[in-house]
mmCIF file of the N, C-alpha and C atoms, coordinates in Angstrom:
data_MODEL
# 
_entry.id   MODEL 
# 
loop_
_atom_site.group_PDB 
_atom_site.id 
_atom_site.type_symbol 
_atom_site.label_atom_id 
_atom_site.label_alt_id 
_atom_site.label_comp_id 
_atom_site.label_asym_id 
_atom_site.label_entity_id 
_atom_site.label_seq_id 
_atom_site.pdbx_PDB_ins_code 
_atom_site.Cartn_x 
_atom_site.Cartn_y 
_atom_site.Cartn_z 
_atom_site.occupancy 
_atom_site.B_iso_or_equiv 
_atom_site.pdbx_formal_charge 
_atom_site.auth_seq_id 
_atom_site.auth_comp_id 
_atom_site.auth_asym_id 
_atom_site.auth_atom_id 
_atom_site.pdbx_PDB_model_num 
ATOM 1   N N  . UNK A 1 1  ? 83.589  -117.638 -13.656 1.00 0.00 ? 1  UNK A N  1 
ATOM 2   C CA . UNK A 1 1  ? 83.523  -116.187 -13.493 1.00 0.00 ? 1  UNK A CA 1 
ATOM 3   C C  . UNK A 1 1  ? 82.792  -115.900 -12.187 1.00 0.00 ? 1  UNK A C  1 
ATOM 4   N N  . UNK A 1 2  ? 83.882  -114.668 -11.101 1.00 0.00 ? 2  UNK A N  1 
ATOM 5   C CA . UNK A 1 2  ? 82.427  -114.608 -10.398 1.00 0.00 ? 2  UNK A CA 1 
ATOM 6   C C  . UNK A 1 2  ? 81.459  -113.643 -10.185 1.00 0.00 ? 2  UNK A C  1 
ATOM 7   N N  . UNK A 1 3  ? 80.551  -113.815 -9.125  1.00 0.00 ? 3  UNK A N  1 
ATOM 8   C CA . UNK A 1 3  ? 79.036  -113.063 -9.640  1.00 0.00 ? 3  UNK A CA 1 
ATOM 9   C C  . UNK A 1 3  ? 79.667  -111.964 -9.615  1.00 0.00 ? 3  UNK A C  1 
ATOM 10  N N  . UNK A 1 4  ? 80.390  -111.303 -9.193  1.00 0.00 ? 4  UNK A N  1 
ATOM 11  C CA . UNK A 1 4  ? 80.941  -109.562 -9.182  1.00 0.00 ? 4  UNK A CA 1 
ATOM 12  C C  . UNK A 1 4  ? 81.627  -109.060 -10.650 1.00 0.00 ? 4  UNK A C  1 
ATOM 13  N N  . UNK A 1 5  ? 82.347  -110.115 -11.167 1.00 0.00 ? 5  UNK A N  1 
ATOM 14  C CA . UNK A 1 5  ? 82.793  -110.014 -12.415 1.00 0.00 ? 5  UNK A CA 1 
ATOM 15  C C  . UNK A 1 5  ? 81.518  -110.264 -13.207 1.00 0.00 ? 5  UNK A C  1 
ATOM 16  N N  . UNK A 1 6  ? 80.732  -111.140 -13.342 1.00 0.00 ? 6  UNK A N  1 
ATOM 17  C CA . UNK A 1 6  ? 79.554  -111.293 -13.742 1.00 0.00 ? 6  UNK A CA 1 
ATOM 18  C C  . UNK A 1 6  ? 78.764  -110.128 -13.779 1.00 0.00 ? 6  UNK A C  1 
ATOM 19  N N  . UNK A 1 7  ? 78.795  -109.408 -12.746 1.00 0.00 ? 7  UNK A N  1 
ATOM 20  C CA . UNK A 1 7  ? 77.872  -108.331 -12.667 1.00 0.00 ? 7  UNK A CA 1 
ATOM 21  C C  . UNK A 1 7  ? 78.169  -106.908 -13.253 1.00 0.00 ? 7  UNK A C  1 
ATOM 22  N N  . UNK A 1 8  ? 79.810  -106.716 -13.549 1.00 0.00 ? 8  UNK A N  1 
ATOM 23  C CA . UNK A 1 8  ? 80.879  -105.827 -14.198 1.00 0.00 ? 8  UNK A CA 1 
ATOM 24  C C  . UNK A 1 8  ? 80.265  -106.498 -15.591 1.00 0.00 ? 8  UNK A C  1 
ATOM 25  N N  . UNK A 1 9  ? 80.405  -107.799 -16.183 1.00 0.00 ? 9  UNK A N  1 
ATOM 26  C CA . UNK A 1 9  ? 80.368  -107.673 -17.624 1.00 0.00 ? 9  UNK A CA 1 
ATOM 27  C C  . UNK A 1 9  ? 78.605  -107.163 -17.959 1.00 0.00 ? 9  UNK A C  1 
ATOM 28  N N  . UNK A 1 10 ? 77.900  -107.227 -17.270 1.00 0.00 ? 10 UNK A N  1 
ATOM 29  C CA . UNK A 1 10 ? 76.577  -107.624 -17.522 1.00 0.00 ? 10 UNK A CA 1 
ATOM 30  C C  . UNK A 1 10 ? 76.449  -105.749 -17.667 1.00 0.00 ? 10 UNK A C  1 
ATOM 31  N N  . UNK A 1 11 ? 76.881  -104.959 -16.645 1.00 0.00 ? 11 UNK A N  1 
ATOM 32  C CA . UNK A 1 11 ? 76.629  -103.570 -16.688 1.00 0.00 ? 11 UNK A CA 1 
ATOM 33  C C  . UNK A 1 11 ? 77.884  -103.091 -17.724 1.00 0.00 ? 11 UNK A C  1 
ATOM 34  N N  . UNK A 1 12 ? 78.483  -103.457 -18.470 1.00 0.00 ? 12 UNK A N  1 
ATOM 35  C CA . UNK A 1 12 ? 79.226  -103.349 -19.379 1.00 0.00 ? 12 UNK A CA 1 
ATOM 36  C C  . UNK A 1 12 ? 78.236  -103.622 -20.595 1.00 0.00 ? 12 UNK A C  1 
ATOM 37  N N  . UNK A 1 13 ? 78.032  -104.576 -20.957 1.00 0.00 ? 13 UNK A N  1 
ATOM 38  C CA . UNK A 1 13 ? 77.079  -104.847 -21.591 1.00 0.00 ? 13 UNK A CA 1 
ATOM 39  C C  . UNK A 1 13 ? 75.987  -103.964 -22.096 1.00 0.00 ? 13 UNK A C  1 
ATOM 40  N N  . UNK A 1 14 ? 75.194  -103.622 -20.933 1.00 0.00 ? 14 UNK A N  1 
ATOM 41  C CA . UNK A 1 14 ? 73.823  -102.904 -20.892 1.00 0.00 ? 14 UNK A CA 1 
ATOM 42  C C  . UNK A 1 14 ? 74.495  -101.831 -21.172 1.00 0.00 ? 14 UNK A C  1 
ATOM 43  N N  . UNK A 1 15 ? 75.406  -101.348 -20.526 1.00 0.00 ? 15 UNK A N  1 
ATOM 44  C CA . UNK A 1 15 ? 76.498  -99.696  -21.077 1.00 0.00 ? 15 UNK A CA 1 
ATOM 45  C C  . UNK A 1 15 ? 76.545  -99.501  -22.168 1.00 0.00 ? 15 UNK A C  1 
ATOM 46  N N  . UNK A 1 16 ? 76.761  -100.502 -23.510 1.00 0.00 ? 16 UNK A N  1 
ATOM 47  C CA . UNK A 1 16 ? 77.583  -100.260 -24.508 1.00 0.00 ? 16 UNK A CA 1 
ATOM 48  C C  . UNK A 1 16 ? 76.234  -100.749 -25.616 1.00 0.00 ? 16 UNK A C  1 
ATOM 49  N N  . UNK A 1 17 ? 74.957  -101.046 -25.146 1.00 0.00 ? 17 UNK A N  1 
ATOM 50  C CA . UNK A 1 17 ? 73.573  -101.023 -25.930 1.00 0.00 ? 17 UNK A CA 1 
ATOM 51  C C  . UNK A 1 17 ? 73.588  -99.715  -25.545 1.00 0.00 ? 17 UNK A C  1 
ATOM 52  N N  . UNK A 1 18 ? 73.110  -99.377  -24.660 1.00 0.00 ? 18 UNK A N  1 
ATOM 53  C CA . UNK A 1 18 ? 72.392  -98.347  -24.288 1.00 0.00 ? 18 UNK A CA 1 
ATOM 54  C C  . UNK A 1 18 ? 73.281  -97.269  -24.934 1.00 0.00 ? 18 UNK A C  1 
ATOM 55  N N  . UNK A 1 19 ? 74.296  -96.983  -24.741 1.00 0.00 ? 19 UNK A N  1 
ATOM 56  C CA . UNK A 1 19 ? 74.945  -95.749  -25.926 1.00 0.00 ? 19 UNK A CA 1 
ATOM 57  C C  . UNK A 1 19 ? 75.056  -96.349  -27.317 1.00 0.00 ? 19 UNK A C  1 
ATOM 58  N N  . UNK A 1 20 ? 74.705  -97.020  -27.597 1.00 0.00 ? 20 UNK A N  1 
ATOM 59  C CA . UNK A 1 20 ? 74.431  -97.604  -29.600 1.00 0.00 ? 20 UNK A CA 1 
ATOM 60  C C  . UNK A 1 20 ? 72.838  -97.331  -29.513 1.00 0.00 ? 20 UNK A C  1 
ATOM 61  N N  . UNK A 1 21 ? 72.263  -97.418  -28.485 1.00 0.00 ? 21 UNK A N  1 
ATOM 62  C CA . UNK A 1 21 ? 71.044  -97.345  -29.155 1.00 0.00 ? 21 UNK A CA 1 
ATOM 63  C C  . UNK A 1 21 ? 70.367  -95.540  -28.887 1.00 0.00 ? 21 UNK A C  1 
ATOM 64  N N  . UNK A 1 22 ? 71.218  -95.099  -28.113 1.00 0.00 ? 22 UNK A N  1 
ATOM 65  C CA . UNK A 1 22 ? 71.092  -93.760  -27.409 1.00 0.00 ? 22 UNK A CA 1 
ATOM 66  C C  . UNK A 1 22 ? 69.647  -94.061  -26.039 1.00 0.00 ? 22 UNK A C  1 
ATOM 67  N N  . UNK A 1 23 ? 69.859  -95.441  -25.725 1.00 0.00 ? 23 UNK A N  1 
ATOM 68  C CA . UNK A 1 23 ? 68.952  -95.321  -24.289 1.00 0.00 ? 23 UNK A CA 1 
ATOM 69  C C  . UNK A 1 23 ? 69.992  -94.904  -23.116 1.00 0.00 ? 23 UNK A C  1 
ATOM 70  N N  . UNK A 1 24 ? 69.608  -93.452  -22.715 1.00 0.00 ? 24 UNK A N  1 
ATOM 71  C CA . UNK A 1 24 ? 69.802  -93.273  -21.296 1.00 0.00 ? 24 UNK A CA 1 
ATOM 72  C C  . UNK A 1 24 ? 70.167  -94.106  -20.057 1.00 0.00 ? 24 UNK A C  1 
ATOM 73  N N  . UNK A 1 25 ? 68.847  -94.353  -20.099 1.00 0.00 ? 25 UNK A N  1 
ATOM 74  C CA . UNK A 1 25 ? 68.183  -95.339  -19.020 1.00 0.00 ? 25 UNK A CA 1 
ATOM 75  C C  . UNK A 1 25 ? 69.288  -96.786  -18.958 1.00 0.00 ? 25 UNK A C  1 
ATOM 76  N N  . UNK A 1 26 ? 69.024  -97.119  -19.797 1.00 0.00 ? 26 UNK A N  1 
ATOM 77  C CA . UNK A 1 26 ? 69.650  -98.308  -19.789 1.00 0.00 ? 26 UNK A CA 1 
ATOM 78  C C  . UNK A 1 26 ? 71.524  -98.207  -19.893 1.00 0.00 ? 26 UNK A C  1 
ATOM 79  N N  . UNK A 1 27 ? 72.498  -97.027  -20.416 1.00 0.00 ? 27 UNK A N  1 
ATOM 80  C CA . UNK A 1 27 ? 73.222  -96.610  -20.299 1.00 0.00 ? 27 UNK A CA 1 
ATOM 81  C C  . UNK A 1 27 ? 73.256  -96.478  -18.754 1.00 0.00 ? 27 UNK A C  1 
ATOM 82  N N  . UNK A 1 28 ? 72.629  -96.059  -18.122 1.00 0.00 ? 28 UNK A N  1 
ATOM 83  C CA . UNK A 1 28 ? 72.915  -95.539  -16.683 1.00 0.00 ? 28 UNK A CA 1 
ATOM 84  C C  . UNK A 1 28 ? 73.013  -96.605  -15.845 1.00 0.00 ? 28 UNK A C  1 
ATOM 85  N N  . UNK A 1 29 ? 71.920  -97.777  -16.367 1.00 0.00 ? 29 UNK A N  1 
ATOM 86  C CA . UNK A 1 29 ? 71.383  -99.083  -15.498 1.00 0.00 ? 29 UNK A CA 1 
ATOM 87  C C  . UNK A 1 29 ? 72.733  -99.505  -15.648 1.00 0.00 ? 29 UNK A C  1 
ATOM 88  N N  . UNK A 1 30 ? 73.797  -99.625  -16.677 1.00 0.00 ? 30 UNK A N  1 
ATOM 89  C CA . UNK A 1 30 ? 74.634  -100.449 -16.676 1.00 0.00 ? 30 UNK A CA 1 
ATOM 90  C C  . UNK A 1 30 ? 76.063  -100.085 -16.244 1.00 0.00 ? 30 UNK A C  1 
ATOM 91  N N  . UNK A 1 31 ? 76.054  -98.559  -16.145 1.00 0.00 ? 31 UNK A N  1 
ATOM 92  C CA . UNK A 1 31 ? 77.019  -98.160  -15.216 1.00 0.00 ? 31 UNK A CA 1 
ATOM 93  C C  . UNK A 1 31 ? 77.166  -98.386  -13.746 1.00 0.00 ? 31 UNK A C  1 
ATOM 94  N N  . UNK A 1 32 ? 75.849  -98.130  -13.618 1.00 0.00 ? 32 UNK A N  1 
ATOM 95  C CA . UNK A 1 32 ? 75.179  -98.781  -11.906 1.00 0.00 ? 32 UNK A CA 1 
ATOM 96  C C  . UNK A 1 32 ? 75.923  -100.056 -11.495 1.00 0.00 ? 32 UNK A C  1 
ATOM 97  N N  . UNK A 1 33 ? 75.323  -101.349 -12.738 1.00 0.00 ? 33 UNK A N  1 
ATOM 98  C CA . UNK A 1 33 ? 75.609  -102.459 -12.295 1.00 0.00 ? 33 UNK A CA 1 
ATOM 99  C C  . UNK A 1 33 ? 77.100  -102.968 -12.445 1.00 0.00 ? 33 UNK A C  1 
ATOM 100 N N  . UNK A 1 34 ? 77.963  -101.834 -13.227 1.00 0.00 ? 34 UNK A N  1 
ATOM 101 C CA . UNK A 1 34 ? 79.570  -101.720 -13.024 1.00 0.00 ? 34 UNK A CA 1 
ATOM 102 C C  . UNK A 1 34 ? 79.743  -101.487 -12.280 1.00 0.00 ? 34 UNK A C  1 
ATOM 103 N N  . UNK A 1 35 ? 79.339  -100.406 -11.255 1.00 0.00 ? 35 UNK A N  1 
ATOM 104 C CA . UNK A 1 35 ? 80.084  -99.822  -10.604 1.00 0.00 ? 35 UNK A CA 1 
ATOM 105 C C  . UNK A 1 35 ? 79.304  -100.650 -9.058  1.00 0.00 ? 35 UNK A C  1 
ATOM 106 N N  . UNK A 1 36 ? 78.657  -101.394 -8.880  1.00 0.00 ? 36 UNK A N  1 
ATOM 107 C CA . UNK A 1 36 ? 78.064  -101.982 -7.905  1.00 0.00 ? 36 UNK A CA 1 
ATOM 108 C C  . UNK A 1 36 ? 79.159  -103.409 -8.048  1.00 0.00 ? 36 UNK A C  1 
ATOM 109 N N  . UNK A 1 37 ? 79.123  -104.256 -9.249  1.00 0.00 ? 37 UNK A N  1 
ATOM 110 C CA . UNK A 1 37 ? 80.193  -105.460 -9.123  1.00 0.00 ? 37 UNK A CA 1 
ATOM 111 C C  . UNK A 1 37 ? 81.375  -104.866 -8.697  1.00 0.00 ? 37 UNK A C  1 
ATOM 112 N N  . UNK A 1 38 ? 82.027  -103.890 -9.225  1.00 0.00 ? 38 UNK A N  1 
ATOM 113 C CA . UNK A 1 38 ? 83.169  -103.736 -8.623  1.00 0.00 ? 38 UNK A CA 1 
ATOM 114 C C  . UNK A 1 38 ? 83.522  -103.624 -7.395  1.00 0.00 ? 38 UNK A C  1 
ATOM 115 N N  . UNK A 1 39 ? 82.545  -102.371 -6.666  1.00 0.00 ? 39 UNK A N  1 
ATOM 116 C CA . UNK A 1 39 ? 82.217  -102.370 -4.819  1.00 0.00 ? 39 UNK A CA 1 
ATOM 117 C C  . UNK A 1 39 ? 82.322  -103.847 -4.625  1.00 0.00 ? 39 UNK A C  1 
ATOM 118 N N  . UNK A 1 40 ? 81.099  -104.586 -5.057  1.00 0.00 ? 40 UNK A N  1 
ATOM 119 C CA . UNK A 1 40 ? 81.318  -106.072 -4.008  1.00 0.00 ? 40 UNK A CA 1 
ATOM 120 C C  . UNK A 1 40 ? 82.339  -106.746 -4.493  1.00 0.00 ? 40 UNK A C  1 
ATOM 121 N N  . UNK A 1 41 ? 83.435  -106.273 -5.578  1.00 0.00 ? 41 UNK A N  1 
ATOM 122 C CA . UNK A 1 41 ? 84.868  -107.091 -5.284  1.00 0.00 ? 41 UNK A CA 1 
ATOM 123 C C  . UNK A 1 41 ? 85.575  -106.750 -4.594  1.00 0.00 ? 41 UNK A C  1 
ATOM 124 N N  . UNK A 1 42 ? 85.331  -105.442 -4.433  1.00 0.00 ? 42 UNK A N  1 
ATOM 125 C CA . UNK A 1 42 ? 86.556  -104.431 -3.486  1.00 0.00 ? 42 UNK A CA 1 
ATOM 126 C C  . UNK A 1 42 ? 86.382  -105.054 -1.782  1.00 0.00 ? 42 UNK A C  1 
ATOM 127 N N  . UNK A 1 43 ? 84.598  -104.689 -2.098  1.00 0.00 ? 43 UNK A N  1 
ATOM 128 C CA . UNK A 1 43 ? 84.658  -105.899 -0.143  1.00 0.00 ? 43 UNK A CA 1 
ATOM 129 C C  . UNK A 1 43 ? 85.078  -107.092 -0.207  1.00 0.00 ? 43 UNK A C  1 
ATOM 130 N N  . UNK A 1 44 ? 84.901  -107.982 -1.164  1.00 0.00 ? 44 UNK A N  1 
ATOM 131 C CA . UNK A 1 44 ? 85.268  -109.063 -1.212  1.00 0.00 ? 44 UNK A CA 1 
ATOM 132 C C  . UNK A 1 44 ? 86.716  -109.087 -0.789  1.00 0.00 ? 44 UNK A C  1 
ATOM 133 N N  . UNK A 1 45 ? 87.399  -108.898 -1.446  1.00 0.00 ? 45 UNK A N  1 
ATOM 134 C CA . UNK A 1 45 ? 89.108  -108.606 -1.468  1.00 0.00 ? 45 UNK A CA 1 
ATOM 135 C C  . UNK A 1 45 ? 89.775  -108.397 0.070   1.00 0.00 ? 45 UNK A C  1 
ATOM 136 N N  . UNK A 1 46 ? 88.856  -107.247 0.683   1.00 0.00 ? 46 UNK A N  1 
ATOM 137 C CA . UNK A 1 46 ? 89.117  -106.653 1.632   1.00 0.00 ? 46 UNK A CA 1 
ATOM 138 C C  . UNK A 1 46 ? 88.841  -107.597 3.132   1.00 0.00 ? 46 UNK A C  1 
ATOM 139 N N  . UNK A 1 47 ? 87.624  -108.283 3.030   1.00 0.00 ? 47 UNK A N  1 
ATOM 140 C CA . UNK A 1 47 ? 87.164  -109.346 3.781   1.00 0.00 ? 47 UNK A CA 1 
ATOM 141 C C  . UNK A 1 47 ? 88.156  -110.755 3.339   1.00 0.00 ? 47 UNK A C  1 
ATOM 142 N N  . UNK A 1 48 ? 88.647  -110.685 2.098   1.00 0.00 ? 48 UNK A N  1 
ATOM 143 C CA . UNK A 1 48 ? 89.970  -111.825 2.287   1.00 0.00 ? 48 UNK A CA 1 
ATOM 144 C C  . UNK A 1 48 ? 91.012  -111.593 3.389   1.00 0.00 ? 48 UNK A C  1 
ATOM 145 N N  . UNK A 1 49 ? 91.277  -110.656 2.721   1.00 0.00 ? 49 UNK A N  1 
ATOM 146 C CA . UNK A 1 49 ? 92.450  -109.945 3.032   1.00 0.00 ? 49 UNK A CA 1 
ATOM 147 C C  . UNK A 1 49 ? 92.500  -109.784 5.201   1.00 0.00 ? 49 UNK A C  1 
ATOM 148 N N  . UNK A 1 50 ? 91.272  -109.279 5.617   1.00 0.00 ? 50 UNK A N  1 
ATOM 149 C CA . UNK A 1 50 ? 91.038  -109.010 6.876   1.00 0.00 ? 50 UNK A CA 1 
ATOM 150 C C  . UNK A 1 50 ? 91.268  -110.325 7.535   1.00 0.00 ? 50 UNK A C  1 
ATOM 151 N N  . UNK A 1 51 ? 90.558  -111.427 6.706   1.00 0.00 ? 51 UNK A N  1 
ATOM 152 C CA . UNK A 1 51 ? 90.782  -113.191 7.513   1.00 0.00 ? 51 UNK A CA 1 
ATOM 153 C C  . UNK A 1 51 ? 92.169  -113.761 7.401   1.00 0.00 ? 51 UNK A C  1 
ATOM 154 N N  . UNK A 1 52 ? 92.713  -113.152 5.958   1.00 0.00 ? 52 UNK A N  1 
ATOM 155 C CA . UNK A 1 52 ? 93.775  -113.539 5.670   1.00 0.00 ? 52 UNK A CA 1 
ATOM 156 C C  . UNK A 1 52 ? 95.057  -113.133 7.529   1.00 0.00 ? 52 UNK A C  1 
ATOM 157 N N  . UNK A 1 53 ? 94.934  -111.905 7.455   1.00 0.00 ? 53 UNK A N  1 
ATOM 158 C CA . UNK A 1 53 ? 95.433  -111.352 8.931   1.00 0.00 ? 53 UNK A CA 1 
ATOM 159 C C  . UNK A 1 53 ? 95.230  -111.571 9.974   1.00 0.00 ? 53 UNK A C  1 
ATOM 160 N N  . UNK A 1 54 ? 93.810  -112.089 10.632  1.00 0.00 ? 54 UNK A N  1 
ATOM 161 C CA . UNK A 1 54 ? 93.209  -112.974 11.483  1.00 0.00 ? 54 UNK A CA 1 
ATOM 162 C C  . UNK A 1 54 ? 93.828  -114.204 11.697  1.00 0.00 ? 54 UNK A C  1 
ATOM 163 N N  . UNK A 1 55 ? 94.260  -115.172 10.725  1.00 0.00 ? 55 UNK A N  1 
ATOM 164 C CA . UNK A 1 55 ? 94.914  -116.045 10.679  1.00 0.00 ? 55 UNK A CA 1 
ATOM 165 C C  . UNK A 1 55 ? 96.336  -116.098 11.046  1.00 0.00 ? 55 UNK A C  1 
ATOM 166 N N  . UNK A 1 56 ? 96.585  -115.150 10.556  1.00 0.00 ? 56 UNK A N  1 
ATOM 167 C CA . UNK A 1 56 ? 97.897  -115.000 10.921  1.00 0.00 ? 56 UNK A CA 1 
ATOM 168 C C  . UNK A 1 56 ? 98.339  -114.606 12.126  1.00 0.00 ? 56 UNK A C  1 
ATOM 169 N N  . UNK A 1 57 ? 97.270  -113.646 12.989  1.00 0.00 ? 57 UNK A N  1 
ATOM 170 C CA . UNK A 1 57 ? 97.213  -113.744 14.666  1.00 0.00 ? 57 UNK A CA 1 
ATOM 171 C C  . UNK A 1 57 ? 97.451  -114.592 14.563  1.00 0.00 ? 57 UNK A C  1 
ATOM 172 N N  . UNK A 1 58 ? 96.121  -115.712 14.792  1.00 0.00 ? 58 UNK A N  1 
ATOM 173 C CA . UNK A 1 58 ? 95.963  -116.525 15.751  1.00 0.00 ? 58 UNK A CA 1 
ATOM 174 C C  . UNK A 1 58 ? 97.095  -117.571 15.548  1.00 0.00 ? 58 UNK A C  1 
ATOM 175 N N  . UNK A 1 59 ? 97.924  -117.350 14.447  1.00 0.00 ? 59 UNK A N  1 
ATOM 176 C CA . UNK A 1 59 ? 99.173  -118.614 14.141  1.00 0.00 ? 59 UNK A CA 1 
ATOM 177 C C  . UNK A 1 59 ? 99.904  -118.036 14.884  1.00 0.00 ? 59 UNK A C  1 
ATOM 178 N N  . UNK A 1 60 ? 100.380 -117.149 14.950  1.00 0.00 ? 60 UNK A N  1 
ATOM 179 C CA . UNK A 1 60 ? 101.303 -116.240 16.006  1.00 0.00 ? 60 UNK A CA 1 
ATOM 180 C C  . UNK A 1 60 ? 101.357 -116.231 17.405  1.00 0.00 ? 60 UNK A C  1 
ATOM 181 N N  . UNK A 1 61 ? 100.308 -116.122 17.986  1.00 0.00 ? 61 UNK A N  1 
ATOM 182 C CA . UNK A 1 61 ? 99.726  -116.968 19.184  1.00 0.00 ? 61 UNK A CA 1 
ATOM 183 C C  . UNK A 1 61 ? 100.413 -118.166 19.645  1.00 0.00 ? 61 UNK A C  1 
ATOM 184 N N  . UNK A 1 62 ? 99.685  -119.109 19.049  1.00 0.00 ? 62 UNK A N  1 
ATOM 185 C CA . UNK A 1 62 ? 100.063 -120.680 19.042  1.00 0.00 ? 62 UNK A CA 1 
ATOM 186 C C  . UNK A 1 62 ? 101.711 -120.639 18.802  1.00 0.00 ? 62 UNK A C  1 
ATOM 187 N N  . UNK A 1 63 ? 102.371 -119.667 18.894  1.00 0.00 ? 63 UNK A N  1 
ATOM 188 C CA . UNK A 1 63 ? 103.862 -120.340 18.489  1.00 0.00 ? 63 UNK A CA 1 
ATOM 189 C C  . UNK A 1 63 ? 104.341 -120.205 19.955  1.00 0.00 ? 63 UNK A C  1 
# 
C-alpha cells in the first residue's frame, strides 16, 4: 500500500470513530488526513505523468 493510500485509509479511519463516537475533532483530523493523501496522489500521478512526457522528448530527439 502506498503512504498516500495509507494516509486516505488512516483519515478514513479516524473519520468513521470520530462520527461513532461524536468527536469533532477527530472527525475533522481524519478528513484532513483524506483529503491531504489524496493531494499527494494527485501530485504524485501528475509528476509521473510530467517524466513520463520528458521521456518521451528526449526519445524523440535521439531519433
Amino acid at each position: 500500500m502506498s503512504e498516500e493510500k495509507f494516509e486516505q485509509a488512516k483519515g478514513n479511519i479516524k473519520e468513521t470513530i470520530g462520527d461513532a463516537t461524536d468527536n469533532k475533532d477527530l472527525k475533522a483530523e481524519g478528513k484532513g488526513d483524506k483529503a491531504s493523501g489524496k493531494a499527494k496522489e494527485v501530485v504524485d500521478d501528475v509528476k509521473e505523468k510530467a517524466n513520463d512526457l520528458i521521456d518521451k522528448v528526449k526519445g524523440d530527439k535521439n531519433k
